[in-house]
PDB file of N, CA, C and O in Angstrom:
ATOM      1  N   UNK A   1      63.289 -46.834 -15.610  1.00  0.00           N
ATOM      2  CA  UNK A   1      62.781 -47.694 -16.637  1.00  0.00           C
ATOM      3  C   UNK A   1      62.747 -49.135 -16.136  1.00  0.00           C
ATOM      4  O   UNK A   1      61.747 -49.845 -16.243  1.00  0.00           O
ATOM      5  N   UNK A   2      63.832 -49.504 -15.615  1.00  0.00           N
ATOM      6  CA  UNK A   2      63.641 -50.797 -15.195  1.00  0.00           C
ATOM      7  C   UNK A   2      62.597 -51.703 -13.824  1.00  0.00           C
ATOM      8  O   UNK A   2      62.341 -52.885 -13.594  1.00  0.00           O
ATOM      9  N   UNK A   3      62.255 -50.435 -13.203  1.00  0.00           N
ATOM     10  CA  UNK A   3      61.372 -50.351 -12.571  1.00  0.00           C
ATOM     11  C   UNK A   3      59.777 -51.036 -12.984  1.00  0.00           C
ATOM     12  O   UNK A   3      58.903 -51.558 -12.293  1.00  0.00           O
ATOM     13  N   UNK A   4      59.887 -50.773 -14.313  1.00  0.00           N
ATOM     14  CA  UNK A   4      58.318 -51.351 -14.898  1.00  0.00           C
ATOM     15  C   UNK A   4      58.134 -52.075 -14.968  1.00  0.00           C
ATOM     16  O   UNK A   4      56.948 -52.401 -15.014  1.00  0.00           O
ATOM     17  N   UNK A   5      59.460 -53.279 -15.064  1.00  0.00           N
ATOM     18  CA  UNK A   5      59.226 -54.428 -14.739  1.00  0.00           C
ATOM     19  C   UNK A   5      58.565 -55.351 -14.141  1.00  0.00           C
ATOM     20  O   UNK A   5      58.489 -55.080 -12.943  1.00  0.00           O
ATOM     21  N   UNK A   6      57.913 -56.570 -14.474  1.00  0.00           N
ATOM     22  CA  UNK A   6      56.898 -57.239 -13.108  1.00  0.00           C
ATOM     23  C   UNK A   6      57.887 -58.013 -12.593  1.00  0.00           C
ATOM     24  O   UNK A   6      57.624 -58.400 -11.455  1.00  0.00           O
ATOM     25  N   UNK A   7      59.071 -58.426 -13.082  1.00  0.00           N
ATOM     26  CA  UNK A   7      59.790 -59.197 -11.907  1.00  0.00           C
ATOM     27  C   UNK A   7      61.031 -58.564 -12.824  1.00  0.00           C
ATOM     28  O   UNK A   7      61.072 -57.995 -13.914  1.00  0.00           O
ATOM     29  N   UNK A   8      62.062 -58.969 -11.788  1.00  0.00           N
ATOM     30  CA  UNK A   8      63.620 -59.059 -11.385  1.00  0.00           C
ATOM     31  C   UNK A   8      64.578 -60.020 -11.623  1.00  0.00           C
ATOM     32  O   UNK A   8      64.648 -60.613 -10.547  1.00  0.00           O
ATOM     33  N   UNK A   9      65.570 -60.672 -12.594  1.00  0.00           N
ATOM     34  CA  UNK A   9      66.872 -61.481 -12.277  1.00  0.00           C
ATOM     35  C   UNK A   9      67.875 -60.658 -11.472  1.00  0.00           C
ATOM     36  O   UNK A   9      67.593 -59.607 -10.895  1.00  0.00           O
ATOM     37  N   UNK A  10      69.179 -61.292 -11.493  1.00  0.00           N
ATOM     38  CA  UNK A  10      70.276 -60.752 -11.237  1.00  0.00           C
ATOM     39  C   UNK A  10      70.981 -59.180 -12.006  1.00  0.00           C
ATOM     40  O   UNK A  10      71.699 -58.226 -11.708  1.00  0.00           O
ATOM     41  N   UNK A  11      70.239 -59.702 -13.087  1.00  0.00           N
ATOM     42  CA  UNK A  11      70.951 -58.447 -14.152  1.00  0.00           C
ATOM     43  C   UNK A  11      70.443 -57.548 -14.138  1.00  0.00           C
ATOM     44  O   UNK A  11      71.097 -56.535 -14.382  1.00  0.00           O
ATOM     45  N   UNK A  12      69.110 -57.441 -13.865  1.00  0.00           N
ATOM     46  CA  UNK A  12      67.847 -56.312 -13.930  1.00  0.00           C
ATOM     47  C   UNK A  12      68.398 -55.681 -12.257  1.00  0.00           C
ATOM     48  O   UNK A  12      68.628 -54.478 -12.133  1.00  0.00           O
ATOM     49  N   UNK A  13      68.523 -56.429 -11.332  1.00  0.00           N
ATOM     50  CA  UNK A  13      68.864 -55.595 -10.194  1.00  0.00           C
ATOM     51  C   UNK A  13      69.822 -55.168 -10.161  1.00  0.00           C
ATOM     52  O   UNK A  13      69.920 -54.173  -9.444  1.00  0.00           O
ATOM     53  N   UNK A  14      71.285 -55.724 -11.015  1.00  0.00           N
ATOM     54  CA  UNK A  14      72.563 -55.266 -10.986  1.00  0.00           C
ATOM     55  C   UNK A  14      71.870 -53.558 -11.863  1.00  0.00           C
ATOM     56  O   UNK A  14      72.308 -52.489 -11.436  1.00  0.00           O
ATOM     57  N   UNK A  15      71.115 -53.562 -12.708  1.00  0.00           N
ATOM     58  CA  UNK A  15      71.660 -52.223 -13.617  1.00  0.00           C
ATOM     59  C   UNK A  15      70.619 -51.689 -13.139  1.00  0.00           C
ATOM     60  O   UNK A  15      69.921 -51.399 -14.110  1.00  0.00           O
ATOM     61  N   UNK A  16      69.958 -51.302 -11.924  1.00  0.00           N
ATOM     62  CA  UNK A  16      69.225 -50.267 -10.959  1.00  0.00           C
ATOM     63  C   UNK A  16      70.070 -49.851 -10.506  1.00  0.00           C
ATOM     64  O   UNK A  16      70.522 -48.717 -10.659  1.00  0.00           O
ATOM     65  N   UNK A  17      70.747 -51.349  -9.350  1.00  0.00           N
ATOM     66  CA  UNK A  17      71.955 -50.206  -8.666  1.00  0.00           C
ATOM     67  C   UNK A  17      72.752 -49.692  -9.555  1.00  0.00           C
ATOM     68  O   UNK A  17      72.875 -48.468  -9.598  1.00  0.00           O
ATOM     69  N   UNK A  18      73.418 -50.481 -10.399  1.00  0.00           N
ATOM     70  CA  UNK A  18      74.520 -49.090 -10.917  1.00  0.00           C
ATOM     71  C   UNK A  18      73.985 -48.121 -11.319  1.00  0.00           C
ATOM     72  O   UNK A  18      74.746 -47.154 -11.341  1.00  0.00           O
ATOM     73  N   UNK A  19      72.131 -47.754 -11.954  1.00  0.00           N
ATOM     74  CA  UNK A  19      71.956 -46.787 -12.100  1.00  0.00           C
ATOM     75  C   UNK A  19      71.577 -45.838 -11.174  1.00  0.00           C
ATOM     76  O   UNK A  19      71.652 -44.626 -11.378  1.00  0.00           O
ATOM     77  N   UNK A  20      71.215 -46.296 -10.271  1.00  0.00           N
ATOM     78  CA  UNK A  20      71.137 -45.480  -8.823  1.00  0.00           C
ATOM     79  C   UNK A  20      72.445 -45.004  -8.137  1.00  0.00           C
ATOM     80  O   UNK A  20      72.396 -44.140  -7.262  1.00  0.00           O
ATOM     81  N   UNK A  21      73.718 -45.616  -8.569  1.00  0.00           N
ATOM     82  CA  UNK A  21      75.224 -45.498  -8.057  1.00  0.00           C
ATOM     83  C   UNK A  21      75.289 -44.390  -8.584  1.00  0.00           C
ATOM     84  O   UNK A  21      75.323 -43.319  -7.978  1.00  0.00           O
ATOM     85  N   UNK A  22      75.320 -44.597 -10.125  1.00  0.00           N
ATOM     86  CA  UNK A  22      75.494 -43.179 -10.588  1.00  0.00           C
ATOM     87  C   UNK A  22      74.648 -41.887 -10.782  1.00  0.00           C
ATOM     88  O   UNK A  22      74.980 -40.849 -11.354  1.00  0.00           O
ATOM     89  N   UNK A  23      73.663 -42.149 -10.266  1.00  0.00           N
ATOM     90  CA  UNK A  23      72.685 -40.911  -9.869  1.00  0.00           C
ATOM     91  C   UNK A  23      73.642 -39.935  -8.649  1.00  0.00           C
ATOM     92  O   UNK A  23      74.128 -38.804  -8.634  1.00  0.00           O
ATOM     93  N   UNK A  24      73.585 -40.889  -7.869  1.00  0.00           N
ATOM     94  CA  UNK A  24      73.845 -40.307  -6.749  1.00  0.00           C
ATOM     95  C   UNK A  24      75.496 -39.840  -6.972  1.00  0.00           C
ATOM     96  O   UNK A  24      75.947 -38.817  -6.457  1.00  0.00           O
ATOM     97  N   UNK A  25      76.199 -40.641  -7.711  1.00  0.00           N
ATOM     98  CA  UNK A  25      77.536 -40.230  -7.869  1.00  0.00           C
ATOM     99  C   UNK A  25      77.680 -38.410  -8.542  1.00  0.00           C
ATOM    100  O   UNK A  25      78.396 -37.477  -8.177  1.00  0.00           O
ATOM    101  N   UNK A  26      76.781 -38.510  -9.488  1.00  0.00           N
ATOM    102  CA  UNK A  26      76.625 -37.152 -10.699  1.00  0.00           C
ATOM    103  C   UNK A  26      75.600 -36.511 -10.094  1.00  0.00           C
ATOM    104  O   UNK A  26      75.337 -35.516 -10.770  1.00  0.00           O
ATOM    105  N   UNK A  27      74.835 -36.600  -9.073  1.00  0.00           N
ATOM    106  CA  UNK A  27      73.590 -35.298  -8.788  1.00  0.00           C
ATOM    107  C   UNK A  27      73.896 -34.205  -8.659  1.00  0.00           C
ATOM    108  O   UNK A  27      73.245 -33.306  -9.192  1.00  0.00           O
ATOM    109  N   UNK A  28      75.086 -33.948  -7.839  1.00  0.00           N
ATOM    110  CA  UNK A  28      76.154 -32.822  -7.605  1.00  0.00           C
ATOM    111  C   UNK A  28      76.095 -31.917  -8.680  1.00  0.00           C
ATOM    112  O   UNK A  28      75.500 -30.840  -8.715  1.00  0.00           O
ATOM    113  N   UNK A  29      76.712 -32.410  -9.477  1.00  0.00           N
ATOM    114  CA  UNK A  29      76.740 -31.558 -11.231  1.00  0.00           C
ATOM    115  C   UNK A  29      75.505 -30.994 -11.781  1.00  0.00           C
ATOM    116  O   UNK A  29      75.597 -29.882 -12.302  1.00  0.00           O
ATOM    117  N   UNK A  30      74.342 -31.586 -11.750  1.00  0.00           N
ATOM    118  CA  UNK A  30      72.943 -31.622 -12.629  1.00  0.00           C
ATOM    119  C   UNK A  30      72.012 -30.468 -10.997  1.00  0.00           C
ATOM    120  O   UNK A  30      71.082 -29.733 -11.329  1.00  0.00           O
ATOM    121  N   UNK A  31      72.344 -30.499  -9.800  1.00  0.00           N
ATOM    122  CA  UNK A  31      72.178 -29.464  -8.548  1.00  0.00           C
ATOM    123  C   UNK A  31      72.923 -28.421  -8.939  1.00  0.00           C
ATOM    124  O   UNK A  31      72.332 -27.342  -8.951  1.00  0.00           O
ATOM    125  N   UNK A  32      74.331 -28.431  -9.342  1.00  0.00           N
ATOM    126  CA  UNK A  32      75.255 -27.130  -9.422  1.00  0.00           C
ATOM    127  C   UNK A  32      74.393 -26.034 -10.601  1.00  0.00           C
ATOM    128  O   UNK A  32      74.410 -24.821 -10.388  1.00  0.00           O
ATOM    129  N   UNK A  33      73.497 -26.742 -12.109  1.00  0.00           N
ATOM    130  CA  UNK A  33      73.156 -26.383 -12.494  1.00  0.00           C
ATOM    131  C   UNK A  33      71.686 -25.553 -12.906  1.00  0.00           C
ATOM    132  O   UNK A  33      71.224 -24.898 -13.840  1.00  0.00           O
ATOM    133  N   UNK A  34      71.238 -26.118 -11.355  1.00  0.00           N
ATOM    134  CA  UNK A  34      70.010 -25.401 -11.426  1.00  0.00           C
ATOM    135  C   UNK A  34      69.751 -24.449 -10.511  1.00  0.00           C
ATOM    136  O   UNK A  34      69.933 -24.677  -9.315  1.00  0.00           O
ATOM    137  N   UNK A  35      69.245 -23.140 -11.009  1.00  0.00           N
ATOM    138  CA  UNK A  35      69.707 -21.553 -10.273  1.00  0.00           C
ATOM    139  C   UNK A  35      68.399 -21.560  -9.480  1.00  0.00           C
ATOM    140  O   UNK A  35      67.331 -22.090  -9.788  1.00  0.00           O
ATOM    141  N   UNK A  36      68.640 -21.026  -8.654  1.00  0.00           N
ATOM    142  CA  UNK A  36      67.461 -20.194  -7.347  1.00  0.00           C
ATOM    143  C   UNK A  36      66.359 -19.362  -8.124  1.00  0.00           C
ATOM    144  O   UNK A  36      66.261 -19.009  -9.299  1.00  0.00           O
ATOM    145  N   UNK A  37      65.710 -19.219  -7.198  1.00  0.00           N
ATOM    146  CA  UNK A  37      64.223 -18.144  -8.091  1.00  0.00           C
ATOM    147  C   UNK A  37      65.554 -16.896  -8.144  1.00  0.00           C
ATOM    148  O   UNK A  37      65.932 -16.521  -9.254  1.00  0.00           O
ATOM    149  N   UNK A  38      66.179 -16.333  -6.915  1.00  0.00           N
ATOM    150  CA  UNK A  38      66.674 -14.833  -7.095  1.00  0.00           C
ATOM    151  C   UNK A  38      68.115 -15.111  -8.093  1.00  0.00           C
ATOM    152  O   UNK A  38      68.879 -14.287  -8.595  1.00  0.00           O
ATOM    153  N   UNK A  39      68.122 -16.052  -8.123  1.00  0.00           N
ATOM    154  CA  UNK A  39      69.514 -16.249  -9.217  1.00  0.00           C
ATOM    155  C   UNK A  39      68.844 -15.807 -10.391  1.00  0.00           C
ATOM    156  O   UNK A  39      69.391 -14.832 -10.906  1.00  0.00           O
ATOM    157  N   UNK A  40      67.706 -16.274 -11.044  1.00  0.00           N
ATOM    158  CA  UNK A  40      67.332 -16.186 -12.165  1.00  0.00           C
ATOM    159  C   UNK A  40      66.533 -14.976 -11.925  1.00  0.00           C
ATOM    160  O   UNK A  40      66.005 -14.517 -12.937  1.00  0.00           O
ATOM    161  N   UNK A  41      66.385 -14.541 -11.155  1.00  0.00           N
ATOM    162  CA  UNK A  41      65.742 -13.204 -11.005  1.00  0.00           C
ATOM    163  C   UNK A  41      66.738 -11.871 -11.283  1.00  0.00           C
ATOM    164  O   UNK A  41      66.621 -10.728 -11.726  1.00  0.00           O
ATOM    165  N   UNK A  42      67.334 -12.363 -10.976  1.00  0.00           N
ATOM    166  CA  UNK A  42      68.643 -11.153 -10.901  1.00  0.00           C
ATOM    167  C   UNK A  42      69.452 -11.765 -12.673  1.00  0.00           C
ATOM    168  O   UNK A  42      70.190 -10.926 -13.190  1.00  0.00           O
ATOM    169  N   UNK A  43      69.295 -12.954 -13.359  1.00  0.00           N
ATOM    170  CA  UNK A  43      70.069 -12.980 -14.580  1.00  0.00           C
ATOM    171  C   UNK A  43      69.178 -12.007 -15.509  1.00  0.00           C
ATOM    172  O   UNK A  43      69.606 -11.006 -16.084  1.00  0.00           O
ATOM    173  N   UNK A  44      67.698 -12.553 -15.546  1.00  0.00           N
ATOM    174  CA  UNK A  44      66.713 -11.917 -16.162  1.00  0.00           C
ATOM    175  C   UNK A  44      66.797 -10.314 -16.131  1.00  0.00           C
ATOM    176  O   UNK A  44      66.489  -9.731 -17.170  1.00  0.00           O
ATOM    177  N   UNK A  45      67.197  -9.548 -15.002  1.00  0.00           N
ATOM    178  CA  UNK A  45      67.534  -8.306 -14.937  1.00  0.00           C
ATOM    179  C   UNK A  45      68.618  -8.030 -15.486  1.00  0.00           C
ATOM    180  O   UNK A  45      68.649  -6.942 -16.061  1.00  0.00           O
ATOM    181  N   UNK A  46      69.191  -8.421 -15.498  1.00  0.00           N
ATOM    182  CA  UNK A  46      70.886  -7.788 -16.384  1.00  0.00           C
ATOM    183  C   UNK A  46      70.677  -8.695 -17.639  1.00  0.00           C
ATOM    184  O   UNK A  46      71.703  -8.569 -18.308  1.00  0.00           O
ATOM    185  N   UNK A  47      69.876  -9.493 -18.221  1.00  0.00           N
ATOM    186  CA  UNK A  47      69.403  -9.676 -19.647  1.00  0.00           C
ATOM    187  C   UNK A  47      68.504  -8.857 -19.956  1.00  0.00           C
ATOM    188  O   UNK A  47      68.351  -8.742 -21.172  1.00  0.00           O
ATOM    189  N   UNK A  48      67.822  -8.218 -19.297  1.00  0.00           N
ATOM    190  CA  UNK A  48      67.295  -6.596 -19.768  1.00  0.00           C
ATOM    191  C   UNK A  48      67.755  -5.879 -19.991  1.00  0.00           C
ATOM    192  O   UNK A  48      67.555  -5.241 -21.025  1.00  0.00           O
ATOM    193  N   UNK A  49      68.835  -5.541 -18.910  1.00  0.00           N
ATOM    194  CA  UNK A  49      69.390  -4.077 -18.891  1.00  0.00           C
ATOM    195  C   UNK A  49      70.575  -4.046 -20.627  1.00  0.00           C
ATOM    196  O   UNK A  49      70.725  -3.186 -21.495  1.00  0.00           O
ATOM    197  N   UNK A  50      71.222  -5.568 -20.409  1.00  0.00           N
ATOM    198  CA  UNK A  50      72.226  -5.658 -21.382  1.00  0.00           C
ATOM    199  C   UNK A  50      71.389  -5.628 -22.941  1.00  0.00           C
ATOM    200  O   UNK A  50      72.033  -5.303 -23.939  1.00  0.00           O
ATOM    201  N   UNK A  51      70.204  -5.922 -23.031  1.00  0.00           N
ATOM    202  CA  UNK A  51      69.398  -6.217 -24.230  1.00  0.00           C
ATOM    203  C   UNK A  51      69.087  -4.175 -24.638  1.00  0.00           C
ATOM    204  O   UNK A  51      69.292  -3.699 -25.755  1.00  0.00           O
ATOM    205  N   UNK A  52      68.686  -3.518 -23.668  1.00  0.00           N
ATOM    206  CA  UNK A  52      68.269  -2.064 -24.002  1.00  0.00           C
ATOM    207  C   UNK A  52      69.633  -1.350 -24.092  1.00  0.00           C
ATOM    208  O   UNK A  52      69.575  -0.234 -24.608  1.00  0.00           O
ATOM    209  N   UNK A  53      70.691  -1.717 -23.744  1.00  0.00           N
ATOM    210  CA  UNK A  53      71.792  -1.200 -23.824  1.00  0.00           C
ATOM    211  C   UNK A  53      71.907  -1.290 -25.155  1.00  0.00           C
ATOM    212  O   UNK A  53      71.755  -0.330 -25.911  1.00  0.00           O
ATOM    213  N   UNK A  54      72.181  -2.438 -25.507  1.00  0.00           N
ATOM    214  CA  UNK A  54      72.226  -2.794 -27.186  1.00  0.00           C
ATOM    215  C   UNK A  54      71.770  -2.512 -28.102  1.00  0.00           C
ATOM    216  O   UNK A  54      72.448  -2.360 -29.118  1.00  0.00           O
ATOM    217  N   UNK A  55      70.036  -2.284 -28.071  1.00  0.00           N
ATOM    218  CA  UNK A  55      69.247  -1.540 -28.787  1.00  0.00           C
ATOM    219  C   UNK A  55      69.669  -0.003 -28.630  1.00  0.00           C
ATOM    220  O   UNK A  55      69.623   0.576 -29.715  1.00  0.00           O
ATOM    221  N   UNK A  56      70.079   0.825 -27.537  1.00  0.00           N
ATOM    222  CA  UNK A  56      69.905   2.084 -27.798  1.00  0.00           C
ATOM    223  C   UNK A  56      71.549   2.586 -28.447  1.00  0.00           C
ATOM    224  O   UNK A  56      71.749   3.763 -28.748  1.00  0.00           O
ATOM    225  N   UNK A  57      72.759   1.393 -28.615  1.00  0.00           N
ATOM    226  CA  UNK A  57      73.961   1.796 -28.947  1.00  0.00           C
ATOM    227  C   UNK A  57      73.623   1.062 -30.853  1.00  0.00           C
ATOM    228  O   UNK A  57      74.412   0.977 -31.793  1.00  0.00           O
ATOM    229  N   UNK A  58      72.603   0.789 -30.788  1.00  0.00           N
ATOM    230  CA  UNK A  58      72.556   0.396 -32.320  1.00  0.00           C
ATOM    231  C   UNK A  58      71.635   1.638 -33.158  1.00  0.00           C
ATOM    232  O   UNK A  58      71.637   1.852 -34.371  1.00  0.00           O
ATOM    233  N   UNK A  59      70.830   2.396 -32.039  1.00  0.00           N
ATOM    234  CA  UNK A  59      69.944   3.471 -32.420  1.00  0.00           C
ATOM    235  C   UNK A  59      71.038   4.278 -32.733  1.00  0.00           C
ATOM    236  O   UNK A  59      71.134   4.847 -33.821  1.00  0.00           O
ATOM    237  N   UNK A  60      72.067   4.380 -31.629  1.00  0.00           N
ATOM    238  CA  UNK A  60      73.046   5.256 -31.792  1.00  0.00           C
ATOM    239  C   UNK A  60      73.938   5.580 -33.259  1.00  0.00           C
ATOM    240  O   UNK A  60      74.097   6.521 -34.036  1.00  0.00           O
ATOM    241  N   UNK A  61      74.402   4.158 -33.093  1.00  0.00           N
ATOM    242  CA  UNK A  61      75.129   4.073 -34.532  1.00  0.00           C
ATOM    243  C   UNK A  61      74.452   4.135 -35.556  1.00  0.00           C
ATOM    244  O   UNK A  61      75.062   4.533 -36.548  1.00  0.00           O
ATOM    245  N   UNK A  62      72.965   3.778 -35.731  1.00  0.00           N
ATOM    246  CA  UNK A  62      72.436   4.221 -36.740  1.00  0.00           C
ATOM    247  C   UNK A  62      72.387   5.668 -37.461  1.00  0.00           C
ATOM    248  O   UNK A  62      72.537   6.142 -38.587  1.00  0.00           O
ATOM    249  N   UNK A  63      72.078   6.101 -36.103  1.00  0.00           N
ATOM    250  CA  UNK A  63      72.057   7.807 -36.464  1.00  0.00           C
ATOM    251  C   UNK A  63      73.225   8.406 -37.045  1.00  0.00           C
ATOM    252  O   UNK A  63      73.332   9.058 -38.083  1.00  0.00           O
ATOM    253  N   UNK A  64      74.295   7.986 -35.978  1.00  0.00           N
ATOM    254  CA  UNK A  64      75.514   8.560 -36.494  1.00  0.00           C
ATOM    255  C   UNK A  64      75.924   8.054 -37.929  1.00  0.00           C
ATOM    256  O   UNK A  64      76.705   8.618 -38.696  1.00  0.00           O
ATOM    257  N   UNK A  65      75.067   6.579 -38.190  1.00  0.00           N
ATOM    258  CA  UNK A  65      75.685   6.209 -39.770  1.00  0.00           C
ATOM    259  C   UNK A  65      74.728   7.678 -40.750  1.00  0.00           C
ATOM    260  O   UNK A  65      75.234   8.467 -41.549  1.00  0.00           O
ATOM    261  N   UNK A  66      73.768   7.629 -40.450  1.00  0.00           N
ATOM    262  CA  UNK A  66      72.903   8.644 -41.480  1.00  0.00           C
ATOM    263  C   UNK A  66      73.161   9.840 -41.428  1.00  0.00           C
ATOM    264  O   UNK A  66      73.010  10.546 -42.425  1.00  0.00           O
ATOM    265  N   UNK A  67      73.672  10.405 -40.086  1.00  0.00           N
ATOM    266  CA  UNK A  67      74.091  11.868 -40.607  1.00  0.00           C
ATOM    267  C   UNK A  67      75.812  11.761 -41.124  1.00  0.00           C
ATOM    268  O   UNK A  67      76.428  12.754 -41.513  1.00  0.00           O
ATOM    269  N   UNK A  68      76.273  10.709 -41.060  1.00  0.00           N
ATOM    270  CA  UNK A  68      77.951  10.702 -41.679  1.00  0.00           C
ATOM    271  C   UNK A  68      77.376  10.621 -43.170  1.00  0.00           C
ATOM    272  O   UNK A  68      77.780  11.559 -43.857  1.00  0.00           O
ATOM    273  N   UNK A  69      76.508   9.703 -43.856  1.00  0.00           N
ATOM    274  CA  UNK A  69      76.487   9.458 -44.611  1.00  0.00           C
ATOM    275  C   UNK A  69      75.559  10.545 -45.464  1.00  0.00           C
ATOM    276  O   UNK A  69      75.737  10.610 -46.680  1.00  0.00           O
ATOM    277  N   UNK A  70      74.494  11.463 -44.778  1.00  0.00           N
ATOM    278  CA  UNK A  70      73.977  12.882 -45.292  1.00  0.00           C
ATOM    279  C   UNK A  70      74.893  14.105 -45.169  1.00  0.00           C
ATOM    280  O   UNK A  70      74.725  15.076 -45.906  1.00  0.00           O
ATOM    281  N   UNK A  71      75.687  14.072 -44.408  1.00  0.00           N
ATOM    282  CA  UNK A  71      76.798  15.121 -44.000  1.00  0.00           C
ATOM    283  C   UNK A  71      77.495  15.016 -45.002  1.00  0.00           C
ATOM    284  O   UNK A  71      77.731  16.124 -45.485  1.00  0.00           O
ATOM    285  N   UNK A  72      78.025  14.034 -45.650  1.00  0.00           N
ATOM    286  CA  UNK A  72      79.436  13.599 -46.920  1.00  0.00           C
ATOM    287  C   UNK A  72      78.775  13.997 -48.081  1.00  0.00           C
ATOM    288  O   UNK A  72      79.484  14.160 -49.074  1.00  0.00           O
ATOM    289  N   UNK A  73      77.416  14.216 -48.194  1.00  0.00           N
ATOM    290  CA  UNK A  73      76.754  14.460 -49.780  1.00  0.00           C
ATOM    291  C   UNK A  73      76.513  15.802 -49.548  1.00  0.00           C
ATOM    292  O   UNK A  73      76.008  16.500 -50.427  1.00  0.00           O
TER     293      UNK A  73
END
């Protein structure tokens, strides 16, 4: 932002660098958080597998709720 500036004092260059200090201080953290193509390739697969798991143990329990609950009458 401060960049857009057409000119510069003391204060305008002091709060680049510190914001450039702390870029470079925190990039580490904001890098740690961004995954590889096969990172996210491989989460996306086990958010499938875990998503059809779920659906077919809810098919499950469904069933088993309707015949407990036709079986008792």
């Amino acid at each position: 932002m401060y960049d857009q500036y057409k000119s510069h004092d003391d204060a305008t260059l002091s709060y680049m660098g510190g914001a450039l200090h702390r870029f470079h201080t925190l990039k580490d953290h904001f890098l740690l958080g961004q995954a590889g193509t096969k990172a996210k390739a491989k989460a996306n697969a086990q958010r499938t597998e875990l998503v059809k798991n779920r659906d077919v143990d809810k098919e499950l329990m469904l069933e088993l709720g309707c015949c407990a609950r036709s079986g008792g009458n």
